[in-house]
C-alpha positions in Angstrom: 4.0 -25.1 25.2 6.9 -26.8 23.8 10.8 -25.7 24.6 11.8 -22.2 23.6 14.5 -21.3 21.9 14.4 -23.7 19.4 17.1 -24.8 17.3 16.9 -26.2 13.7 19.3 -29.3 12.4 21.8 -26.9 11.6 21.6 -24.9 15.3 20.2 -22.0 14.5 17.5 -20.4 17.0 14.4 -18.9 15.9 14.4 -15.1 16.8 12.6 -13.4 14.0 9.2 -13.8 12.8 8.4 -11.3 9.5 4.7 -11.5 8.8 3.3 -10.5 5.6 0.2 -8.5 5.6 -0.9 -7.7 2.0 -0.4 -10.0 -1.2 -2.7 -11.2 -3.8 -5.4 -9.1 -1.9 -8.3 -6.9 -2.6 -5.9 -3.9 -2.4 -5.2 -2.8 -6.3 -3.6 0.1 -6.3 -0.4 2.1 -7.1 1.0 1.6 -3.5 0.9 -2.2 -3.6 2.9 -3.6 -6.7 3.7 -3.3 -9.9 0.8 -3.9 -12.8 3.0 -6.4 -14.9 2.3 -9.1 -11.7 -1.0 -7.7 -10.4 -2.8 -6.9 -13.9 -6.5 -7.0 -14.3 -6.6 -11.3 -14.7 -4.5 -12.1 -11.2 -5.8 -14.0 -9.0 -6.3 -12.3 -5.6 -7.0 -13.8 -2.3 -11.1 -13.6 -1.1 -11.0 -11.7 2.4 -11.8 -15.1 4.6 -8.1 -16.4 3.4 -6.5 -13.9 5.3 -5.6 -14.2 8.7 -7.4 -11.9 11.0 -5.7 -10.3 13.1 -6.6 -12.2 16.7 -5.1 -14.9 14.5 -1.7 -13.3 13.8 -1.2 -12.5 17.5 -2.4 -15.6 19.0 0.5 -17.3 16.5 2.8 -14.1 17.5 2.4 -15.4 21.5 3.0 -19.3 20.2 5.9 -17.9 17.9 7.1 -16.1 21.5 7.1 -19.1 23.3 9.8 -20.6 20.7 11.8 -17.6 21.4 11.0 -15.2 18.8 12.3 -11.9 20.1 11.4 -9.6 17.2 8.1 -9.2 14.6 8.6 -7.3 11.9 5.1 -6.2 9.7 5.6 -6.0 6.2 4.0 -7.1 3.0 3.5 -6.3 -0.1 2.6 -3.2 1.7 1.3 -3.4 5.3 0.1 0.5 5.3 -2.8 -1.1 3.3 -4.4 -3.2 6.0 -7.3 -1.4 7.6 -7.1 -0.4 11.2 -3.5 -1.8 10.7 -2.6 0.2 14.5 -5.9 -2.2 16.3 -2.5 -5.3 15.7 0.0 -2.9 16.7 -1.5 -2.3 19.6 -2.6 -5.9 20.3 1.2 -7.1 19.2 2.7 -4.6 22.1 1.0 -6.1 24.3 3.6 -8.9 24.4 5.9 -8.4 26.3 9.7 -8.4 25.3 8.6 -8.0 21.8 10.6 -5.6 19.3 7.9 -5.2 16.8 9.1 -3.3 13.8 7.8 -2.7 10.3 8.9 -2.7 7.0 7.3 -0.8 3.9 7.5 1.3 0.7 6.8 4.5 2.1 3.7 5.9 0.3 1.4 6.1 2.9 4.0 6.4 5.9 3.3 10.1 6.6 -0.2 10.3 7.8 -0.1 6.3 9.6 3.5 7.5 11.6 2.2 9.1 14.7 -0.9 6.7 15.0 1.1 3.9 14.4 4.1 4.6 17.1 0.7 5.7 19.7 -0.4 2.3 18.8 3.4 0.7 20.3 5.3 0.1 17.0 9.2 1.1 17.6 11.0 1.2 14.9 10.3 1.2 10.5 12.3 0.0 7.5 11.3 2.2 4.2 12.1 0.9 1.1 14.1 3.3 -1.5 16.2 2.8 -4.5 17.1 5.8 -5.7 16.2 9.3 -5.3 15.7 10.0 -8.7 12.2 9.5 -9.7 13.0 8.1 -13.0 14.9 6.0 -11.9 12.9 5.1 -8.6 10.2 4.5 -10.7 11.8 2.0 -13.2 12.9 -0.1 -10.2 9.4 -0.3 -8.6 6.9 0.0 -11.0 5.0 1.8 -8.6 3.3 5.6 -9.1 3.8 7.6 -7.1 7.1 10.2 -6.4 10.5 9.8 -4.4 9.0 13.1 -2.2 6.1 11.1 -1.0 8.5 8.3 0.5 10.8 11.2 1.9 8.1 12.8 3.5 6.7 9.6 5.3 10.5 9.0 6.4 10.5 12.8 8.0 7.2 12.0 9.4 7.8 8.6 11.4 11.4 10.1 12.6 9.1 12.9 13.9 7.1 10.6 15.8 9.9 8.6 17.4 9.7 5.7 15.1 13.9 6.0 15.0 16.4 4.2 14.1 15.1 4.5 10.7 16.2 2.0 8.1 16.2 2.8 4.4 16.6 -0.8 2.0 18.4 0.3 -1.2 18.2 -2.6 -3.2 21.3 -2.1 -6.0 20.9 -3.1 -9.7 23.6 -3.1 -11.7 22.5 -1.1 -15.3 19.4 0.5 -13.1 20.3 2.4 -10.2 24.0 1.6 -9.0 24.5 5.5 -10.1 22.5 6.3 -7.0 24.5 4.9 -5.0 26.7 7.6 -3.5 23.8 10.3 -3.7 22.0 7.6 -1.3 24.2 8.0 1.0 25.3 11.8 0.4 21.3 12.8 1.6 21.3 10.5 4.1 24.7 11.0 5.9 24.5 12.7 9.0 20.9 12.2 9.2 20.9 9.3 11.7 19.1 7.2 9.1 21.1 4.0 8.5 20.7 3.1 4.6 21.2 -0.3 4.1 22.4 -1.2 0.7 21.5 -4.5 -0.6 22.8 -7.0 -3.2 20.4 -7.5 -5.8 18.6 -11.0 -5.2 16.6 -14.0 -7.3 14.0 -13.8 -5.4 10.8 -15.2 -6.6 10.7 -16.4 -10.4 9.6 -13.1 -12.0 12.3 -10.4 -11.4 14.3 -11.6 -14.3 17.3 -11.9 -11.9 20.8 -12.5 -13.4 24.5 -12.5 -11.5 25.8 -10.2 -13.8 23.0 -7.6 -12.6 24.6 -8.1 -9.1 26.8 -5.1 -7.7 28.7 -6.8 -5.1 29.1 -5.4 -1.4 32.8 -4.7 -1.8 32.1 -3.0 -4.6 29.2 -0.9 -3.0 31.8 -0.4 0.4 34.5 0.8 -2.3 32.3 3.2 -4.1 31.2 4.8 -0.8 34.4 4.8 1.2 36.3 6.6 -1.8 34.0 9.6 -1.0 33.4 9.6 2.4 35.5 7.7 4.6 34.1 4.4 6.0 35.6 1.8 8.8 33.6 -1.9 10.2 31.8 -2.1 13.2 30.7 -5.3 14.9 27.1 -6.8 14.6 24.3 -5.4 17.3 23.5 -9.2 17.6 23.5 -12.5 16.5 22.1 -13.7 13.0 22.0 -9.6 11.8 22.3 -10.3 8.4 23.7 -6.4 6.9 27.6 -6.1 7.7 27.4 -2.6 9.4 30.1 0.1 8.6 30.0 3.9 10.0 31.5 7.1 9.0 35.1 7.6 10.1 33.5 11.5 10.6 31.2 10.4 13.5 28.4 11.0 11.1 26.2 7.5 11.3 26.6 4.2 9.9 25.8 2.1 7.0 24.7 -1.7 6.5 26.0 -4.0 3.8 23.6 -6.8 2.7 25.6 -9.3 0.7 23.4 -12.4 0.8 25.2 -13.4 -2.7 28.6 -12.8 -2.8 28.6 -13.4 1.0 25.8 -15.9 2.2 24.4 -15.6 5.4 22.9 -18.9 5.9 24.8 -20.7 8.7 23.5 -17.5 11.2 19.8 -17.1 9.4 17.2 -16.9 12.6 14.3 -15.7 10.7 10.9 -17.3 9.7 7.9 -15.8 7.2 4.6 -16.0 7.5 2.3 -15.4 4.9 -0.8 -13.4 4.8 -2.6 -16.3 3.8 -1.3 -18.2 6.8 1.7 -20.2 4.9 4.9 -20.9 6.9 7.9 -20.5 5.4 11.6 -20.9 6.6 13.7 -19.6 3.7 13.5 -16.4 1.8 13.9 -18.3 -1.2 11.2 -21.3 0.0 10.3 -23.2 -2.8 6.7 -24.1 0.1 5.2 -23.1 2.7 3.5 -24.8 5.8 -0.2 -24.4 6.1 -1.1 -23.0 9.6 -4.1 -21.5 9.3 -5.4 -25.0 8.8 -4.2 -25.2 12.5 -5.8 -22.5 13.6 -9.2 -23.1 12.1 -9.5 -26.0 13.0 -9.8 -26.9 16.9 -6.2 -27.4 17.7 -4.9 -26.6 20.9 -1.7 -24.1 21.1 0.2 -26.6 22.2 -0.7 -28.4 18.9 0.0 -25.2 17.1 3.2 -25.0 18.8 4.5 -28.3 18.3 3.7 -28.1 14.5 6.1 -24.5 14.6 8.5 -26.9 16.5 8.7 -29.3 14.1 8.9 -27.6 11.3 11.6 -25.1 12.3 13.6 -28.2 13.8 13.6 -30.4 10.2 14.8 -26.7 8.6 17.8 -27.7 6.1 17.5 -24.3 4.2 20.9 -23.1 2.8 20.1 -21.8 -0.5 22.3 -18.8 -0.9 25.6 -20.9 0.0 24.6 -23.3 -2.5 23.0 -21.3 -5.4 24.2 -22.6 -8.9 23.1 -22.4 -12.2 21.0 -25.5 -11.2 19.2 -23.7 -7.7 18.5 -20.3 -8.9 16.3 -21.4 -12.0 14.3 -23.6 -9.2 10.9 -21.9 -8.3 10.9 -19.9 -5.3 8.0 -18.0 -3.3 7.4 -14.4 -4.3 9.1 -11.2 -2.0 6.0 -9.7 -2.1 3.9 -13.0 -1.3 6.5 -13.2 1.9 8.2 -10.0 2.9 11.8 -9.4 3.0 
C-alpha cells in the first residue's frame, strides 16, 4: 500500500475521512431533509448505487493506510441506514480508529445504546435553536426540539460522551438563540459548537450579510457568562475552543468565513454514492466505486486515494469572492459536514 501519511501540494496530511450514508435515497421522510429539495419529482439514488457496507470499510482500511486517524458517519441522516450498528461494529474493528458520528438527532434515543455496544465513541447532534419555531424554520424538518434533547440524554447515558451539539447561526433566523444555547447547555459537559453560517451547496440562498461572525458570537456569550481561549486538542481542529472562566465546560467557535481554515484542513468526504471529494465546497467528486467494482487491487485503490489527495489545491474559503461563491458547489447533505 502506498506511503501513509500523505501530504497534499499544500502539506496538509490526510487524517479525517467523513462518509456520508444517506442522500438522494430511498429514505423519504421527515428525519432526512427538507421537502423543498426532496419533493415528490427528485431524483433518488436506486439501492445498487450505494456502497455497501463491506465496501465502505474495505475503503475505511485503504483510507487507514494513508493515515486517516478518525471516521466520522454522517449523512443526510445516518440513523436511517438499516442495521447501521453491523458498520459500526465492522469499522471498530480497525484498530486506532476514532469512529464518531454526526446527525440530526431524531432517531438518536432508541439507536444510542446499540450503537456505542456496536463500538461507536463519540456523536455530533445537530441543533439550532431550542425553540421549535424557530428550530423548525431552520431545518424544514418535523419533528420537535424534545425529540433531539431526548436522543442527546440518551447517547450521554450510554457513554457516547463528549457530546457535540452544531449550532449553525443565521443572522435574521436564530442568532436570538444564541445565549439560551449555551445557558441549557452550560455546565452539562456538552460542548456546543457554534458555527458561522456557510454557502454551502447552491440551494441555501446563502448571503454574507446573513453571516453572524465568531467574534460576534464570542462577544454575545462572554458578556453573560464569562469566557477565556484554550488551545486546539490537535492539529487541523477546525472550531476555536473557549471554556467557561467558572470551570463549567467549554465552547467551540467555527469561523470558516470570517476566519478560513484552509491552510490546516485534513479532512476528505465520501459520498454515499461512492464520490470522493476533498473540499467542503467541491465543485466534483472522484468516482471510487468504479474502483471498487471493478477488479482493482487495494493497492490500485490506494494509489488513486494517493493521487488525488496529493494534486488537492482546495482553498476556497480563503479565496471566496463575489466571483467563487456563486460557483456551483456539492450539496451538505449530498457530503456531510
Amino acid at each position: 500500500m502506498m506511503s501513509a501519511n500523505v501530504n497534499d501540494t499544500l502539506g496538509r496530511p490526510l487524517r479525517d475521512l467523513r462518509i456520508s450514508l444517506t442522500d438522494r435515497c430511498n429514505f423519504r421522510c421527515v428525519y432526512c431533509m427538507p421537502e423543498e429539495i426532496f419533493h415528490h419529482d427528485y431524483q433518488f439514488l436506486e439501492r445498487n448505487e450505494f456502497l455497501s457496507y463491506e465496501e465502505i470499510e474495505r475503503l475505511a482500511r485503504i483510507f487507514v493506510g494513508h493515515g486517516v486517524k478518525k471516521i466520522r458517519l454522517t449523512g443526510g441522516e445516518p440513523l436511517l441506514r438499516r442495521e447501521l450498528e453491523k458498520l459500526v461494529e465492522m469499522l471498530a474493528g480497525i484498530p486506532g480508529l476514532d469512529l464518531t458520528l454526526t446527525t440530526n438527532g431524531a432517531l438518536l434515543a432508541p439507536k444510542a445504546q446499540v450503537l456505542r455496544d456496536a463500538g461507536l465513541k463519540r456523536v455530533t447532534v445537530s441543533l439550532d435553536s431550542l425553540d421549535n419555531e424557530t428550530f423548525a424554520s431552520m431545518n424544514g424538518v418535523n419533528f420537535p426540539v424534545e425529540q433531539v434533547l431526548e436522543g442527546i440524554d440518551a447517547a450521554a447515558a450510554a457513554g457516547l460522551a463528549p457530546i457535540k451539539i452544531n449550532m449553525v447561526v443565521r443572522r435574521g433566523l436564530n442568532e436570538q438563540n444564541i445565549l439560551p444555547m449555551a445557558h441549557y447547555f452550560h455546565g452539562t459537559g456538552h460542548i456546543v459548537r457554534f458555527i458561522e453560517y456557510m454557502d454551502v451547496g447552491s440551494t441555501n440562498g446563502w448571503r454574507l450579510s446573513d453571516v453572524v461572525p465568531a467574534s460576534e458570537i464570542i462577544k454575545i456569550i462572554n458578556g453573560e457568562i464569562p469566557l477565556e481561549p484554550i488551545g486546539p486538542n490537535y492539529q487541523g481542529e477546525v472550531a476555536n475552543r473557549w471554556r467557561y472562566q467558572d470551570g463549567k465546560g467549554e465552547i467551540g467557535v467555527i469561523g470558516s468565513v470570517s476566519r478560513p481554515f484552509c491552510g490546516d484542513c485534513t479532512r476528505a468526504r465520501l459520498s454515499a454514492d461512492g464520490f470522493l471529494y476533498t473540499c467542503l465546497f467541491a465543485t466534483k467528486g472522484y468516482d471510487v466505486r468504479r474502483l471498487l467494482r471493478s477488479e482493482a487491487s487495494d493497492e490500485e485503490v490506494s494509489g488513486a486515494v494517493f493521487s488525488i489527495w496529493r494534486a488537492r489545491t482546495d482553498r476556497y474559503s480563503e479565496i471566496r469572492s463575489s466571483e467563487t461563491t456563486g460557483l456551483p458547489k456539492v450539496e451538505m447533505s449530498y457530503i456531510g459536514g
